[in-house]
N, C-alpha and C positions, 0 to 999 in steps of 0.2 A: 445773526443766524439762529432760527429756533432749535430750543435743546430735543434731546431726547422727548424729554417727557412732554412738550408744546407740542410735537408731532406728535405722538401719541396720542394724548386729548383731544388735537383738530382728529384725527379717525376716531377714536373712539364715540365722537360727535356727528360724524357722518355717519355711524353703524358699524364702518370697517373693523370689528371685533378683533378677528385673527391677529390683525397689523399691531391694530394698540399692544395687544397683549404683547406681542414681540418687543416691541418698543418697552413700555412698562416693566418688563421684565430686562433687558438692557439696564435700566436707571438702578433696580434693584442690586444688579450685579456691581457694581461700585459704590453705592448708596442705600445699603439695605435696610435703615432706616426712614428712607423718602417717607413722606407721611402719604403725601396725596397720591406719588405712586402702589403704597401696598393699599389704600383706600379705594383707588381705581380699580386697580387690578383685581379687588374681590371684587368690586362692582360687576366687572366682564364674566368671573367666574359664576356669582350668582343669575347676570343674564343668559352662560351656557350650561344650566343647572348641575356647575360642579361644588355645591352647596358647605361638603365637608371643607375644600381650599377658602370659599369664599368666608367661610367663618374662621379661618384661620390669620387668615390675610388683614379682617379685618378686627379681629384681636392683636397685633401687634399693630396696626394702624394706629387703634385706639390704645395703646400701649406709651404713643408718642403723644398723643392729645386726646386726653381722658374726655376732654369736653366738645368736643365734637361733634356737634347736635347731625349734621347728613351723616355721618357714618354711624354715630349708635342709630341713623335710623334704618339704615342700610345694616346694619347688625339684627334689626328687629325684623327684617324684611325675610334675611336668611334664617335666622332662628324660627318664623313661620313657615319656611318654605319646607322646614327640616321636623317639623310638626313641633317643634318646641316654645307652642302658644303662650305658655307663662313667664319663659323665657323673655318671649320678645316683648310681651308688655312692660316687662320691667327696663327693657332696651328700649320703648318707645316713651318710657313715662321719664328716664332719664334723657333723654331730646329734649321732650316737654319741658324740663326744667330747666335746659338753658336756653331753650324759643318754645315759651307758653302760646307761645300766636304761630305754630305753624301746622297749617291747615293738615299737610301730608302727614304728619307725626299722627295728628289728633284720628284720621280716617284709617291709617295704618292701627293703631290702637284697635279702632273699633273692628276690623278685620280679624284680630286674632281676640278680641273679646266676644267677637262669633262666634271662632270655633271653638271656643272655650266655653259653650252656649253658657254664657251669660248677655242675653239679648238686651237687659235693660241697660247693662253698664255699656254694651258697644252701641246702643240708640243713643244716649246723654255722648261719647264719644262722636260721634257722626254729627250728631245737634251743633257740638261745640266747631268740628271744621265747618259745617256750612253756616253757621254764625259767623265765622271769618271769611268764609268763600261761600255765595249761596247758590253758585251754580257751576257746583262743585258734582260733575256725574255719576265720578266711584260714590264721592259721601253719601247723594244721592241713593243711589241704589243699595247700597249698604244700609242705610237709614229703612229703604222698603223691606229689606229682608228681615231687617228686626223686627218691623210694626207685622208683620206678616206671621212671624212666629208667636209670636204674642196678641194676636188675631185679631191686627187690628187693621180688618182688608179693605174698608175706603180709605183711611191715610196712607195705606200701602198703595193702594192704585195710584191715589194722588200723588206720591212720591215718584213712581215709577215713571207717569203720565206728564213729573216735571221734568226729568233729567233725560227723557223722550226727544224730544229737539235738540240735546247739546250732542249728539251726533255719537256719544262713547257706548258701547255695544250695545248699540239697536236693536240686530237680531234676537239677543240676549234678554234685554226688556218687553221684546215685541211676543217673545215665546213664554214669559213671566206674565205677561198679562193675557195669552190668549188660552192658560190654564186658570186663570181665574175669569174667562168668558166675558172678558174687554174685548180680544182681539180675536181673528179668523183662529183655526190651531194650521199651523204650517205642517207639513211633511212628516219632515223627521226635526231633530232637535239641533240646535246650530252647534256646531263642532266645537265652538271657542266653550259653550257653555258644559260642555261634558269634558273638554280635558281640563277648565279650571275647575270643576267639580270634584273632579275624581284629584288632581293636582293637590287640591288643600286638605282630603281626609288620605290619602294615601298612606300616612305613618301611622295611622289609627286606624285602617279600613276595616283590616280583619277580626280583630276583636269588637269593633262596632256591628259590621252582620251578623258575626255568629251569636257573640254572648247578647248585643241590646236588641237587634232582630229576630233573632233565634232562624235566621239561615240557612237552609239547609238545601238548597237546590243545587249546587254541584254534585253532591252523593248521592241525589236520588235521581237528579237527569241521567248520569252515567249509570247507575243502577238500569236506568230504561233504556238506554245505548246497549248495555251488559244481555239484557234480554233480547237485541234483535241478531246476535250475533255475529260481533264485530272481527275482520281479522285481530291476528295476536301480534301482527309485526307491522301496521302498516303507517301510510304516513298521515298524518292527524291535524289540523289547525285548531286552534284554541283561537276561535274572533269575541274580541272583549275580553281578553285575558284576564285584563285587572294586575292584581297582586299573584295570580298563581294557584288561585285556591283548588281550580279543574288539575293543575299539572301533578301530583301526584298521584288523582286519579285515572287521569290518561297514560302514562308514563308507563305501567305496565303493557299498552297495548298500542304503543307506538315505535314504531321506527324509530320514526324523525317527527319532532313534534317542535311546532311553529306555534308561536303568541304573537296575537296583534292585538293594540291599544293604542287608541288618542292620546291616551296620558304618559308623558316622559316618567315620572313620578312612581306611576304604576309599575310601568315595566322594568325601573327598580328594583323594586321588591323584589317582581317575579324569577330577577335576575340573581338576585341571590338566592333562591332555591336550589340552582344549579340541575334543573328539571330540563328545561328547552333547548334544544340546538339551534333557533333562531328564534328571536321577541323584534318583531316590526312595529315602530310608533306610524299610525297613521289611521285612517278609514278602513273600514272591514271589506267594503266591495271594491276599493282599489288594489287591495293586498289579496284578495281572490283572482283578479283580474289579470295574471301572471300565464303560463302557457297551460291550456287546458288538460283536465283530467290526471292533476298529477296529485289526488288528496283521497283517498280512501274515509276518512272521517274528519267532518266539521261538525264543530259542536260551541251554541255561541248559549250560555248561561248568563240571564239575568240582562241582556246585552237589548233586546228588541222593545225594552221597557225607551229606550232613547231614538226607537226608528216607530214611526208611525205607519207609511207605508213601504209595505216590504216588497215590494216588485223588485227593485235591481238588486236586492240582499238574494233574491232565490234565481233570477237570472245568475247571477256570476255564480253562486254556490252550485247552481246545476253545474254548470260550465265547466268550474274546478274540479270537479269529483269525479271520480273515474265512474263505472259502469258496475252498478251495484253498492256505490258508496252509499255512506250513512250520513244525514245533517240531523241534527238531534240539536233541541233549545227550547227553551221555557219562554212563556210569555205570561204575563199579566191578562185574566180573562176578562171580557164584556160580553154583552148577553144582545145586542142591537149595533147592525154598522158595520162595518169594519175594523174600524179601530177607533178608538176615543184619547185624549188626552185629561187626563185626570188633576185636578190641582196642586199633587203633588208632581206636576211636569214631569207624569211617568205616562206612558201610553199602553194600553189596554188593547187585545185586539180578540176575534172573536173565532172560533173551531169554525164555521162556515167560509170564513176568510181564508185560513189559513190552508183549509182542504179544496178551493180553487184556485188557488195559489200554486198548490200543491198539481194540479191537474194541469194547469196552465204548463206546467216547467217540468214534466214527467218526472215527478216523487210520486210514488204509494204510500199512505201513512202506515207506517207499520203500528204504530201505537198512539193512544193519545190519552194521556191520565190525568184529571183535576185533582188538583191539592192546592194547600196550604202554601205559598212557595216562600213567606216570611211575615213578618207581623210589622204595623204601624199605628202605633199608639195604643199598641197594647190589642189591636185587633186584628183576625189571621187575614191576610190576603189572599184574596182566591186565585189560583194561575195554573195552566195546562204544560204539562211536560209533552214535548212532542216526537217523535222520530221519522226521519223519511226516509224511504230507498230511494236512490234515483236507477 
């Protein structure tokens, strides 16, 4: 008859998460040294990103078998997920040492020797797993991001252009190369790629816009919401919340103030500001989508750089807002089009656009101000604060 913990593993192998864990956690209650059980078990924890258990789990794991090349790499895995890049390399470089030949260690490495932007040492990383596996589509793509940073954009295409047919995010690649004008530019930006975006700087976001970007479009968008006369009590959505950086600007002139974000990661953070009475992970226009005119003010900062065309972002935002509401949001300017997608796979959209937009869906723009709205390599980017009434 299989144990505990053989049930467990066949679910945990089906996906059945919940179950394993139950199970898993049974083994531990009699056996609270099981290796494989507290090694699984942070497994499941870091797959439902409860990230602080899952490094706990897997410190006494590794407690019972120091040399456990899956679990230090599963230790490097969480310690990335928890922004602790230096951390995990040293979690992944001890893998390394007890299976020099395995491929996941070696592309794992190069992931957090990304965000550690140190590009050449996670390129020599990627090199090394697709040396061992050459059709390998994480290493792959990780290998493009490096040559791309270091501006090296036909091996980058080429890269991207290999791990294209091994079928692991398509979308993803397909939207990487159609910003460097390989490919058509799609819509808007594939979902997986902005919540693993935002996912891996999320421990570092805010002090990477404010102090390396110099940042500042939450205080001066609500500075332009401030001028069109906003109630002082009403109810408010924050789309693309991020980390929070709008909620204590909003927070004075909200009710009930609502976050939404793609990124689990993000709405972390924002959840320990202890600013929102509700933070929803998901799409902006499904979380609008809800029963109409119940939002006095939406206001989406820094958010439409990841939407190209905006039709059902100002469909549903009409929809949501009651009669006199305010949507207030910055974009990235272009000066031809509609909107453009830029090779930093941000999208640009244009004051003509946005004021038929604006007529199409009964907003008046009450304002519309060019600035600065943050810097990129040191140069200002030009973007339009906007605000509408409906």
């Amino acid at each position: 008859m299989p144990s505990d913990f053989d049930k467990g593993l066949a679910l945990h192998q089906q996906g059945r998460l919940t179950e394993a864990e139950l199970l898993y956690r049974r083994v531990l209650r009699t056996a609270p040294r099981h290796f494989d059980a507290l090694h699984l078990l942070g497994v499941i924890c870091g797959q439902t990103d409860r990230f602080d258990e899952a490094l706990d789990l897997l410190h006494r794991a590794l407690a019972q078998r120091p040399g456990s090349a899956p679990a230090l790499n599963n230790l490097g895995n969480t310690l990335g997920s928890l922004g602790r890049h230096q951390e995990a390399v040293q979690a992944f470089e001890r893998a390394l040492a007890v299976r020099p030949e395995d491929a996941k260690a070696l592309r794992n490495r190069g992931t957090s020797l990304r965000a550690l932007e140190r590009p050449v040492d996670a390129l020599a990383s990627f090199d090394a797993a697709l040396a061992l596996q050459p059709s390998y589509p994480e290493a792959l793509i990780g290998r493009a991001e490096c040559l791309l940073t270091l501006h090296r954009r036909s091996q980058a295409i080429e890269a991207f252009q290999q791990a294209l047919p091994l079928g692991k995010d398509v979308d993803q690649i397909r939207y990487a190369l159609a910003a460097l004008g390989i490919e058509p530019a799609p819509p808007t930006a594939p979902a997986g790629y902005v919540e693993a975006l935002f996912d891996m700087y999320a421990h570092n976001f805010d002090d990477h816009l404010v102090k390396t970007l110099g940042y500042r479009t939450p205080e001066l968008l609500v500075a332009e919401l401030q001028r069109a006369d906003p109630p002082s009590d009403g109810e408010v959505i924050d789309l693309g919340c991020g980390t929070g950086l709008c909620g204590p600007l909003l927070r004075p002139v909200s009710r009930r103030l609502t976050g939404v974000d793609l990124s689990g990661l993000m709405l972390a953070k924002a959840r320990e500001l202890g600013l929102y009475d509700e933070l929803v992970q998901g799409d902006i226009v499904a979380a609008l989508q809800g029963p109409p005119q119940r939002f006095d003010i939406a206001i989406a900062a820094d958010v439409f750089v990841y939407i190209g065309d905006l039709e059902a972002v100002f469909a549903a935002t009409a929809a949501a807002l009651r009669a006199g509401g305010l949507f207030a949001f910055s974009v990235e300017a272009c000066e031809s089009g509609d909107f453009a997608l830029g090779t930093k796979r941000r999208y640009a959209h244009s004051l003509p656009y946005l004021q038929r937009l604006a007529a199409a869906h009964g907003f008046t723009v009450e304002s519309s101000t060019r600035c600065a709205i943050r810097k990129e390599s040191d140069e200002a980017v030009d973007g339009l604060l906007v605000v509408m009434r409906r």
